[in-house]
C-alpha positions as CSV (number, residue, x, y, z in Angstrom):
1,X,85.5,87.3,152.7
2,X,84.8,83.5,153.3
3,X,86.9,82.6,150.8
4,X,90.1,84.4,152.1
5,X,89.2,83.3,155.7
6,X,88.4,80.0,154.4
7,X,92.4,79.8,152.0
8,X,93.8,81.4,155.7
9,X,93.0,78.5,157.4
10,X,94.1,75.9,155.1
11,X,97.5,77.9,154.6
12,X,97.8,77.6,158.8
13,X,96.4,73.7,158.9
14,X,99.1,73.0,156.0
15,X,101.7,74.8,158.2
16,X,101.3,72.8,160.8
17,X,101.1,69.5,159.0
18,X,104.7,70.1,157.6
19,X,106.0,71.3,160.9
20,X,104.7,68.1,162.3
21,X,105.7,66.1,159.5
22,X,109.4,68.0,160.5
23,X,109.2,67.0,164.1
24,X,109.3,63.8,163.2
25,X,113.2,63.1,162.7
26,X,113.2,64.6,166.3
27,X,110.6,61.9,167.7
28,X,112.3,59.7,166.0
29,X,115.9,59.9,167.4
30,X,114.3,60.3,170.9
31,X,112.6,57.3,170.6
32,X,115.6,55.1,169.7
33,X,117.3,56.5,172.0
34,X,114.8,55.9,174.7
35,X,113.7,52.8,173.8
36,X,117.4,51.2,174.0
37,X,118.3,52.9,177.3
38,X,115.4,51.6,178.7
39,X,116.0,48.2,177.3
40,X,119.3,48.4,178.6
41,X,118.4,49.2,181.5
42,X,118.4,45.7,183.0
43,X,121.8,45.3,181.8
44,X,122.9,47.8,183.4
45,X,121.5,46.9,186.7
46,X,122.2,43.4,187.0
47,X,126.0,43.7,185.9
48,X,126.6,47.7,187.0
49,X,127.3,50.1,184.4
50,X,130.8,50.8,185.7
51,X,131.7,47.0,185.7
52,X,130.1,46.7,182.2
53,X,131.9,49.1,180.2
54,X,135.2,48.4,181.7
55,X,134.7,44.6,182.2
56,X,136.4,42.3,179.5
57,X,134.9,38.8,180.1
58,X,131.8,38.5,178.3
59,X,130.4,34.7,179.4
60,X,126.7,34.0,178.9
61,X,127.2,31.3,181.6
62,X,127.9,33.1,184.7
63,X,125.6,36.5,183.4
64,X,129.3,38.6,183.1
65,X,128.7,40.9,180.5
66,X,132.0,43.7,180.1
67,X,132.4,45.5,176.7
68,X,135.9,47.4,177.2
69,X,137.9,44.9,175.0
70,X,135.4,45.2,172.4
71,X,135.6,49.3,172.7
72,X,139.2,48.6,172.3
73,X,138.9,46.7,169.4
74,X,136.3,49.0,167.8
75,X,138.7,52.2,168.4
76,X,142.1,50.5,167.6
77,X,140.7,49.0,164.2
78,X,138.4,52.4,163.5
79,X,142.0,54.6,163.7
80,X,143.7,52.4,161.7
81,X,141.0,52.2,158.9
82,X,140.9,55.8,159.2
83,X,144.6,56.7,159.1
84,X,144.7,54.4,155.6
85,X,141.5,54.8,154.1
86,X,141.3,58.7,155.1
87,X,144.9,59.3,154.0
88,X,144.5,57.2,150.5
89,X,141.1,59.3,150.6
90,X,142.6,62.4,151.1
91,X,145.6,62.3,147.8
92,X,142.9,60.8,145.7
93,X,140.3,63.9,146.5
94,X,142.9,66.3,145.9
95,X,144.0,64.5,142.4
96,X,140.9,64.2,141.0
97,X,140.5,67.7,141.8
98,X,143.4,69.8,140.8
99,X,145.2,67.1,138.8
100,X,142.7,64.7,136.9
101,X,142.5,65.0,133.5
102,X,139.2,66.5,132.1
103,X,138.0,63.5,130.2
104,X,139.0,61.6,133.1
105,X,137.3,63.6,136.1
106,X,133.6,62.7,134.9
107,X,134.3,58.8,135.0
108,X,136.4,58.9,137.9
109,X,134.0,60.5,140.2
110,X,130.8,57.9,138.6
111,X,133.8,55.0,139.9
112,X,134.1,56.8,143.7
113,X,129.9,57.3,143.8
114,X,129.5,54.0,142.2
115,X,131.8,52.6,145.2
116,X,129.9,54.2,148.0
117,X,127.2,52.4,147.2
118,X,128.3,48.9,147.1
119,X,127.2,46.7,150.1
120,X,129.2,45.9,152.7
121,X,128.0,42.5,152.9
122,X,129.9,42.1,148.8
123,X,133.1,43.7,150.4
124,X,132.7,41.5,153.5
125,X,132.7,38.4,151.0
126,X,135.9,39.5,149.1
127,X,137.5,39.9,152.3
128,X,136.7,36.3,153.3
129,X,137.3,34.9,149.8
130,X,140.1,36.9,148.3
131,X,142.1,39.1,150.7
132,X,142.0,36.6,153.6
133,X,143.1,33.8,151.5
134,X,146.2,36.3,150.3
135,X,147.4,37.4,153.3
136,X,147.7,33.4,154.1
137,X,149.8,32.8,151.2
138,X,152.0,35.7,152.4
139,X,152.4,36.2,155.4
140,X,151.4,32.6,156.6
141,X,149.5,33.4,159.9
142,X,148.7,30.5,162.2
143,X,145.2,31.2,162.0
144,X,143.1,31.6,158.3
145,X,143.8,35.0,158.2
146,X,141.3,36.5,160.6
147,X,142.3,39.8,162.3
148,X,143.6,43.3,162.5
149,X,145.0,43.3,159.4
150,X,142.3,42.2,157.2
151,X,139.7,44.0,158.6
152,X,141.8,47.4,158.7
153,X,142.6,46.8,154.9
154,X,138.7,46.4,153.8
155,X,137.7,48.7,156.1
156,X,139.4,51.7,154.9
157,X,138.7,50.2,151.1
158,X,134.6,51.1,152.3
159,X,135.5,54.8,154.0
160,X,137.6,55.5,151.2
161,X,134.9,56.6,148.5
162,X,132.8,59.1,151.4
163,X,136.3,61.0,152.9
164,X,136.8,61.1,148.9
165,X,133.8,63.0,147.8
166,X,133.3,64.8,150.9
167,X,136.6,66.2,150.7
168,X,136.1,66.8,147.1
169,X,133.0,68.8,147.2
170,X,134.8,70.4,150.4
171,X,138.0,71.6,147.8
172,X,136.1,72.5,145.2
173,X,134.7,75.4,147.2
174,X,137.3,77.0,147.8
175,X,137.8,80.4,145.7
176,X,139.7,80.8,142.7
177,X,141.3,83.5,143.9
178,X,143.3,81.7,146.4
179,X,144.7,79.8,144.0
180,X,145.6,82.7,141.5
181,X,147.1,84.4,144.5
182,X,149.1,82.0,145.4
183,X,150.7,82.0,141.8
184,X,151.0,85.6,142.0
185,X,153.2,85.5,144.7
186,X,155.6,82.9,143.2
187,X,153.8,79.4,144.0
188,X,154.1,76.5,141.5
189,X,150.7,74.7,141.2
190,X,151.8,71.7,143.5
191,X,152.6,74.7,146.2
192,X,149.0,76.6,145.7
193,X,147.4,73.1,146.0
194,X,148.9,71.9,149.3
195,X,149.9,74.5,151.2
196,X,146.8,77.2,150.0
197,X,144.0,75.4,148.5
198,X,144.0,72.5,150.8
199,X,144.7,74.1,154.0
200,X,141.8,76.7,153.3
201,X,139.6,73.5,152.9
202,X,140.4,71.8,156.0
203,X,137.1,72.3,158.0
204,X,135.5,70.1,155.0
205,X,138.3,67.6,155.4
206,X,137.9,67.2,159.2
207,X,134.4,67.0,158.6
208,X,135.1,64.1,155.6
209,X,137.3,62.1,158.1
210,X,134.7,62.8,161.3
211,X,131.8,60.9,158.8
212,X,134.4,58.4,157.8
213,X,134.8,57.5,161.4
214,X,131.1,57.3,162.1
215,X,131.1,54.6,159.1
216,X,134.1,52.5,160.6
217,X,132.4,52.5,164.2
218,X,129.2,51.6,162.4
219,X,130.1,48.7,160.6
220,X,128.6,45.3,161.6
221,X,128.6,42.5,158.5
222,X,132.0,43.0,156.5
223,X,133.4,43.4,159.9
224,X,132.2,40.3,161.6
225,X,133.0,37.9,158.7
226,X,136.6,38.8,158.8
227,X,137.3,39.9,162.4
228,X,137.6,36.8,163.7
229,X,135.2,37.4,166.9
230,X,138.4,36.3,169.2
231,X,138.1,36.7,172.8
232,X,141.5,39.2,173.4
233,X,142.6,42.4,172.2
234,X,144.1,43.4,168.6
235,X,147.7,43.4,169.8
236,X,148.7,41.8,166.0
237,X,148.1,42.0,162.6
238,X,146.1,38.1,162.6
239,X,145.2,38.2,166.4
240,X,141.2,37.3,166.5
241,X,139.4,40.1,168.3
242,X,135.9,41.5,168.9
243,X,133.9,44.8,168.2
244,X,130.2,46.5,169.6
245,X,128.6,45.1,166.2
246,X,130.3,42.6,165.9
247,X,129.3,41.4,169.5
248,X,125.9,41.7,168.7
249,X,125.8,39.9,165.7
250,X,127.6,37.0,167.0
251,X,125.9,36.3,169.9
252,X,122.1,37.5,169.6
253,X,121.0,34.7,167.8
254,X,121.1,32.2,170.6
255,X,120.9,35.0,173.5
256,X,119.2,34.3,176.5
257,X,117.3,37.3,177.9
258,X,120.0,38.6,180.6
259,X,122.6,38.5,177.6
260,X,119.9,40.1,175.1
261,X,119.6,42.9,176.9
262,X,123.6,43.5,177.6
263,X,123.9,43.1,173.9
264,X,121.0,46.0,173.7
265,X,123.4,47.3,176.4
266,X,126.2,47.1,173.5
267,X,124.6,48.7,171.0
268,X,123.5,51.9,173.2
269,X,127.0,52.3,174.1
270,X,127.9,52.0,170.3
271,X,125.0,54.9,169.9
272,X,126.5,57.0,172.8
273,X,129.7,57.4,170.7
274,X,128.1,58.0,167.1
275,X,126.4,60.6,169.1
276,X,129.7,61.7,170.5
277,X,131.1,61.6,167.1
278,X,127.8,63.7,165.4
279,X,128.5,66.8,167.6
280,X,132.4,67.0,167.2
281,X,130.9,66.8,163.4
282,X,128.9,69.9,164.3
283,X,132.1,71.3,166.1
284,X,133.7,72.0,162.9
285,X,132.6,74.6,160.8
286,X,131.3,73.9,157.1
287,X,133.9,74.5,154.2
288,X,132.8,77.6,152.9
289,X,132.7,79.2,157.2
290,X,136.5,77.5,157.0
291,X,137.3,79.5,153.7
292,X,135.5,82.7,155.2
293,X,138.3,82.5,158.5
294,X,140.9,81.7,155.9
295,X,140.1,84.9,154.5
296,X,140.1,86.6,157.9
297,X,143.3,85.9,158.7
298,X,144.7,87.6,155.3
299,X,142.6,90.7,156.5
300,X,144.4,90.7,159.4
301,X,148.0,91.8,158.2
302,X,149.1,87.3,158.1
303,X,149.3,87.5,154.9
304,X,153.0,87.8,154.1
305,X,153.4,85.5,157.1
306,X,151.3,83.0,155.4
307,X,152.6,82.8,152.2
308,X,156.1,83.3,152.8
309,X,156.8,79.7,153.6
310,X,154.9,79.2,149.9
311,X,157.9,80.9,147.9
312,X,160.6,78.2,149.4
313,X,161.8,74.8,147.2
314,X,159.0,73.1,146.1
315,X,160.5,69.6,146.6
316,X,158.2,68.7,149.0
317,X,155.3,69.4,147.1
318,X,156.3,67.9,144.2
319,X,156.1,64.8,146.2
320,X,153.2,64.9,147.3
321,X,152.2,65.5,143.9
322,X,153.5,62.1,142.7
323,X,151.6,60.4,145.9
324,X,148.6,61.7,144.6
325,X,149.1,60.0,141.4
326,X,149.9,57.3,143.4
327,X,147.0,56.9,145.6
328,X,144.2,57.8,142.4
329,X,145.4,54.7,140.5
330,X,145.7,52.7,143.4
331,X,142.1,53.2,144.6
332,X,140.8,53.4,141.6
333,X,142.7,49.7,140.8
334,X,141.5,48.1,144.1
335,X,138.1,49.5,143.7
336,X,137.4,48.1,140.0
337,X,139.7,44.5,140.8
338,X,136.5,44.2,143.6
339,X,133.9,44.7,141.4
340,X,135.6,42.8,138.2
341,X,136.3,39.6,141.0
342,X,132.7,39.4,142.5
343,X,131.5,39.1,138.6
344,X,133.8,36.2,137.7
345,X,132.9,34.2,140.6
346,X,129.1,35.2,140.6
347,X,128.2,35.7,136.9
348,X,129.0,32.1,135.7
349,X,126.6,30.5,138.7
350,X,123.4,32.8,137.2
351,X,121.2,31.1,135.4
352,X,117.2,31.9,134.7
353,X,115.9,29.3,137.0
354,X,118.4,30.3,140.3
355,X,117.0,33.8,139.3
356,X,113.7,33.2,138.8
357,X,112.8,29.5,139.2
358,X,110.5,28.3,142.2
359,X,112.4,27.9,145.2
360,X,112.0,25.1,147.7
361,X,113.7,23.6,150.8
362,X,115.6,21.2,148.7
363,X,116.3,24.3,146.0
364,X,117.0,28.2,147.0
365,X,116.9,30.6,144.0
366,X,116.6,34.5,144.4
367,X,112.8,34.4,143.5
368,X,111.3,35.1,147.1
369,X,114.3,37.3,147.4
370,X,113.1,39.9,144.4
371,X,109.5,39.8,145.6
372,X,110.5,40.5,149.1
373,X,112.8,43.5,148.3
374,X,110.3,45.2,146.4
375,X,107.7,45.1,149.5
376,X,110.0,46.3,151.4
377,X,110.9,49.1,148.7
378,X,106.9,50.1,148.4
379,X,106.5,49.8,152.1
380,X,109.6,52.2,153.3
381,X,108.7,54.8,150.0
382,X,104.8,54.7,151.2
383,X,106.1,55.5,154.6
384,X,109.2,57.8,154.2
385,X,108.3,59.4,151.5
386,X,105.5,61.9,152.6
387,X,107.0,62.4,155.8
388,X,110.7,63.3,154.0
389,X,108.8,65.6,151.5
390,X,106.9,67.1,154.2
391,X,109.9,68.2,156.3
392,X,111.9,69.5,153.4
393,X,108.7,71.8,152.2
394,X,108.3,73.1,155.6
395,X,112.2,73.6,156.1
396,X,112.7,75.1,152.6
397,X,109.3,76.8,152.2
398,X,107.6,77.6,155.8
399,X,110.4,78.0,158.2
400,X,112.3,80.9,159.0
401,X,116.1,80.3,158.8
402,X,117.3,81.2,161.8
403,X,114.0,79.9,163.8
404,X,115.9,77.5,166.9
405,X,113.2,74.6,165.7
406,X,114.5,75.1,162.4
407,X,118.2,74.5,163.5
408,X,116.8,71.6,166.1
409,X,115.1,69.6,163.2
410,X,118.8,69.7,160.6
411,X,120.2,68.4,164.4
412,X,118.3,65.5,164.5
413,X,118.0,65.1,160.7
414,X,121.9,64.7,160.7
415,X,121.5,62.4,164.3
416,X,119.2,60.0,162.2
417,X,121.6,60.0,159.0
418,X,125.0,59.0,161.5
419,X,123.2,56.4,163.3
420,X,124.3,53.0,161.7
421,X,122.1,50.2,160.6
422,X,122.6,48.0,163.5
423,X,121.3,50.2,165.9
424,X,118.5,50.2,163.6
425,X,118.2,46.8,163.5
426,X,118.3,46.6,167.6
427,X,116.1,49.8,167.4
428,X,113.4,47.5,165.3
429,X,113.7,44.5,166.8
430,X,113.0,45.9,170.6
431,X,110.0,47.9,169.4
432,X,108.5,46.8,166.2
433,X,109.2,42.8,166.5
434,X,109.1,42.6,170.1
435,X,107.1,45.6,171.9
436,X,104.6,45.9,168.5
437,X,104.2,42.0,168.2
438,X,105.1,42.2,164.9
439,X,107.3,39.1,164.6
440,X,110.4,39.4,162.0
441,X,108.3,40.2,159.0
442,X,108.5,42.6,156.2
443,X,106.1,45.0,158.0
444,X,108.3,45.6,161.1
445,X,111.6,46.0,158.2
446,X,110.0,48.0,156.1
447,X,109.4,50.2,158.7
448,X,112.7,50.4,160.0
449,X,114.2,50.7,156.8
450,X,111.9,53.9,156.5
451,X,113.6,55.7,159.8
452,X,116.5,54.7,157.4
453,X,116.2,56.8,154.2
454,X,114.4,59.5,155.9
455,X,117.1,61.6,156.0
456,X,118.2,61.2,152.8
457,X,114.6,61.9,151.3
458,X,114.8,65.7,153.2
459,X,118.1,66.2,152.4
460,X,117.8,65.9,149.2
461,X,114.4,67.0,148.6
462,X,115.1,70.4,150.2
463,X,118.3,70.9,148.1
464,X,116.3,70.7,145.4
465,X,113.2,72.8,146.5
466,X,116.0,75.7,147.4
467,X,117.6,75.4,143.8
468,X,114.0,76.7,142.9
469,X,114.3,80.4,141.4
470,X,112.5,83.0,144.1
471,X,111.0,84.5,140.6
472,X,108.4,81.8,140.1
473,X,107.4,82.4,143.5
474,X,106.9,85.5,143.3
475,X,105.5,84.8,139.5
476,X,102.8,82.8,141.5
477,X,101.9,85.2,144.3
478,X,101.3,87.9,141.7
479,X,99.0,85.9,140.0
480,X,96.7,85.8,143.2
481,X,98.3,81.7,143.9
482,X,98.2,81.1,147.7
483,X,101.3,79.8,149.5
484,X,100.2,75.9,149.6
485,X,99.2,76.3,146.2
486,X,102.5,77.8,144.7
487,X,104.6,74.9,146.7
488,X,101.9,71.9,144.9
489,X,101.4,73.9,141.6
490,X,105.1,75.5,140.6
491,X,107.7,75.0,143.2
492,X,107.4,71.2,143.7
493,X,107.1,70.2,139.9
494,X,110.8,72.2,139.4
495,X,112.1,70.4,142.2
496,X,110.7,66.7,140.5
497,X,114.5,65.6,139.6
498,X,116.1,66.2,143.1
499,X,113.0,64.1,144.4
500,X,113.4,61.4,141.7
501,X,117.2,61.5,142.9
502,X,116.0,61.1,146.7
503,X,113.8,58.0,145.6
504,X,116.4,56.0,143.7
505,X,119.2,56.8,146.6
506,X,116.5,55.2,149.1
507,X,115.6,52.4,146.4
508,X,119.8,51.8,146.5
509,X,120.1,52.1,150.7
510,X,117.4,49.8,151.0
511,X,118.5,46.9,148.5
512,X,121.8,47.2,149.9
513,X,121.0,46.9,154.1
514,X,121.7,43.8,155.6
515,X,122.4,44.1,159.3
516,X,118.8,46.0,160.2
517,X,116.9,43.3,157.9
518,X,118.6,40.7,160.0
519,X,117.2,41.8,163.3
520,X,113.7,42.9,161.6
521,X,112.7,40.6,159.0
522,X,115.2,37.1,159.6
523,X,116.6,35.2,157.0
524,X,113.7,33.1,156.0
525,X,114.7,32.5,152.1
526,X,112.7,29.3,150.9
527,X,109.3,30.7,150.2
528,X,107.9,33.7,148.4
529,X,106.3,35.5,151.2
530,X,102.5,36.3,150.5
531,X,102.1,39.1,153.0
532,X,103.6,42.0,154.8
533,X,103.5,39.8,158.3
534,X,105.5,37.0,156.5
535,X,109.3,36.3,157.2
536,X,112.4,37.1,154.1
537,X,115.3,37.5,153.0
538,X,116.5,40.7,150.6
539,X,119.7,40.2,148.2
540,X,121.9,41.2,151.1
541,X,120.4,39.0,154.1
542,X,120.9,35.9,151.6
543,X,124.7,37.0,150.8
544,X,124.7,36.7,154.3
545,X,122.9,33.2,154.8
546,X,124.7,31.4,152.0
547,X,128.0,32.9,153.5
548,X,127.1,31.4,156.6
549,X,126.2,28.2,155.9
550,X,129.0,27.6,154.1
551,X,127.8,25.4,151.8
552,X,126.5,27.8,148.8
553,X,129.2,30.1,148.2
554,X,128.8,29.7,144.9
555,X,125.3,31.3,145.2
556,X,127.0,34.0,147.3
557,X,129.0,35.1,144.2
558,X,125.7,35.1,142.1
559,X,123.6,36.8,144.7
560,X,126.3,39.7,145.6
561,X,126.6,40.1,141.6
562,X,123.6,40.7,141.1
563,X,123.2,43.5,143.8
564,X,126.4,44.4,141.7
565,X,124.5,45.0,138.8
566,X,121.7,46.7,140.9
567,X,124.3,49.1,142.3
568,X,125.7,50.0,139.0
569,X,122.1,50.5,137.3
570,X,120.6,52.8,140.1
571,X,124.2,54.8,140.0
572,X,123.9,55.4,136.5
573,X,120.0,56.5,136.9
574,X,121.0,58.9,139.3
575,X,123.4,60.3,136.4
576,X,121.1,60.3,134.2
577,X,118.2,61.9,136.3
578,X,120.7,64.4,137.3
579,X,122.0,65.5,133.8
580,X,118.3,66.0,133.0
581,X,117.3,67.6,135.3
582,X,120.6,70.2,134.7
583,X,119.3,70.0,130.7
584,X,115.9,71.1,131.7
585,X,116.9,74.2,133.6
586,X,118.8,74.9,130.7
């Protein structure tokens, strides 16, 4: 009898440690949001919130702080990186799913994930260095090439590769019977693909685009290098012009308080719209509920209606076939030529001492740079970690689907996932550097960095907890295993590979951030730092600082190739992790 009561109340106090350890994605986004409305605040009194989101003269000087020609400038470039990027996206999602050549698919896809996870401080720098310098030689603007232009072309080049796989994923769930249908009533292929499979996948498309938009509106470093930071609107292809991140990057160095907290002000706005942009994202139903209404409609007697239209000339279709082709070798071109550029310039400016060699004033090398990112790695893991696992065993394992504090804590796990690294960064430096004392050390980055890859760790963790057989649950309750027990003792050890998975995406989001590091833990880069309180620089940050300078672009190239070669090893080890762990269930 004490025993049971005694395993009862360790079943209830684990309970409520995972529900707790759940809650906290929701404390989280309340807290950033809190925190930055209440340090905007002042802002917001001093200049009037009316007058500062519709105001266009920003000057320090005289204390006017307006944002609308930066909104404009964030929305103008966003739709045109989205109508490029999401349209190149689009073709190259449906050819690699309906028209790729088997051999080919495997590799093609490893070249789109491989792609979503290069830095955008490495496509900032072949902006600056490569594409900028082009567009000079062509179109010879009076400026060096700043602008619209530019910015929309790398900008869609970084959405491209998360509309891709999003749609992809979103396609390849749609049933084969639509397709064989479609055949059976006289389609060709190119007709089944684009006006049945496509169509019947169009929630998951609006979905892809709606995330690719959130990246766009999010992006601070690639942006501001190439942007220009002009003080009008984008009314031309190389007119200078100014977004939310990039506002904030460019002036918060040197801010005074009054302008601090406008630029706070900047970035809460920027927040308000992700926000915006995270419930139309909830607005449209998943792929598989858009295939489900799909079939609805051929229920309802639209069948013939639907499909008539499929049995005309295929002209048009064939087209679209061909663009497809077009776009796949295209973005598969631009995305290598990136990667193949940054290596030429960088590898031939490695050698063992700029990598490892003791760094001074007089003599940078990537030394305190390596030791750095890994305390930052160990510190966000140590933190993010338990509380990610937590959640996902409690969601997967405790929770009752349809519970409302169930659906509230996937809310504000997808909130923290869409909120981009700069409001991080502000996020960290009001609170942890600021409000915590902290200082820009690795303590208050680590930290942040861990509010980062939280919702990666549950998302992934708890897809691979429900790809756990109910059987060996069951197995485990009939052998007189408690609930706690069974999660520790069979359900967690299957689930091992999607939590290795979770732990090298982090390790990649981590080595890759540059904008929150910035605001959390400087750019100090001299001296190998011998605590958690000390000042650094990751691989990123010093992209960044020898871009700045510009004085060591030479150790740019080196630096961004060797997050290169990070990138490229933590993709493959998510391959390989992944084919494992498919062998093992084998």
């Amino acid at each position: 009898m004490t025993t049971t009561i005694h395993r009862s109340s360790k079943e209830i106090a684990a309970k409520v440690i995972f529900a707790l350890l759940a809650a906290f994605s929701v404390l989280a986004v309340f807290t950033i949001i809190g925190y930055l409305l209440y340090a905007s605040v002042p802002a917001f009194k001093s200049v009037g919130f009316f007058k500062f989101i519709f105001g266009s003269e920003w000057t320090a000087k005289n204390g006017v702080f307006g944002i609308w020609r930066m909104i404009v400038g964030t929305f103008v470039l966003t739709l045109c990186a989205v109508a490029l990027g999401g349209t190149l996206a689009i073709f190259t999602a449906v050819w690699l799913v309906f028209y790729c050549p088997k051999k080919l698919k495997k590799i093609y896809t490893q070249i789109v994930n491989l792609f979503a996870g290069i830095p955008s401080i490495v496509y900032g720098l072949f902006g600056y260095k490569f594409l900028m310098p082009m567009l000079v030689d062509i179109f010879h603007p009076s400026n060096a090439g700043f602008g619209l232009l530019a910015c929309t072309l790398i900008l869609s080049v970084m959405i491209l590769p998360t509309i891709t796989s999003v749609t992809k994923n979103s396609l390849e769930s749609v049933p084969m019977h639509y397709y064989e249908g479609a055949l059976a009533l006289g389609c060709s292929k190119n007709q089944a693909v684009w006006k049945v499979l496509l169509p019947a996948a169009k929630s998951g498309v609006i979905s892809a685009v709606i995330l690719g938009i959130g990246r766009a509106v999010g992006e601070t470093m690639a942006v501001q290098m190439i942007v220009g930071n002009g003080t009008g609107y984008p009314s031309g292809a190389f007119v200078p012009f100014t977004t939310l991140t990039s506002n904030i990057v460019q002036n918060w160095g040197y801010a005074a308080p009054d302008e601090r907290s406008a630029l706070i002000a900047d970035g809460f706005v920027l927040l308000l719209f992700v926000l915006a942009l995270n419930l139309c994202l909830l607005t449209v139903k998943n792929p598989r509920e858009g295939n489900k209404f799909f079939s609805r409609r051929l229920k309802e007697g639209k069948a013939n209606d639907i499909f008539k239209s499929y049995r005309r000339t295929g002209s048009g279709q064939d087209v679209l076939w061909v663009l497809s082709w077009i776009a796949a070798i295209l973005v598969a071109f631009v995305l290598c030529f990136i990667v193949v550029f940054v290596f030429v310039k960088g590898i031939p400016n490695l050698s063992f001492d700029f990598l490892f060699g003791k760094s001074g004033n007089a003599h940078t090398t990537l030394a305190p740079a390596f030791v750095s990112t890994i305390m930052l790695i160990g510190l966000a893991l140590v933190i993010a970690l338990p509380l990610g696992i937590g959640a996902a065993i409690y969601l997967n394992e405790y929770a009752k689907r349809s519970s409302p504090f169930v659906k509230i804590v996937r809310l504000f796990v997808d909130t923290l996932a869409g909120i981009p690294s700069i409001i991080f960064g502000m996020f960290g430096m009001v609170f942890f550097v600021r409000a915590l004392g902290f200082g820009y050390s690795i303590a208050a980055g680590g930290i942040t960095l861990a509010l980062i890859i939280l919702p990666t760790i549950i998302r992934s963790t708890e897809q691979s907890l429900s790809e756990v057989p109910n059987s060996m649950r069951e197995a485990s309750y009939a052998l007189g295993a408690g609930k706690l027990r069974t999660v520790f003792k069979v359900v967690l050890p299957q689930a091992v590979s999607g939590i290795v998975t979770s732990v090298i995406l982090s390790v990649g989001r981590i080595v890759n951030e540059s904008a929150a590091l910035i605001f959390t833990v400087g750019t100090a880069c001299t001296f190998i730092p011998q605590g958690f309180s000390d000042s650094a620089a990751s691989f990123s940050v010093l992209v960044w600082k020898f871009m700045s300078n510009g004085l060591q672009v030479n150790e740019a190239y080196a630096t961004a190739s060797v997050l290169l070669v990070f990138v490229i090893a933590l993709n493959l080890l998510v391959s390989l992790v992944d084919w494992f762990g498919r062998r093992k269930k084998i």
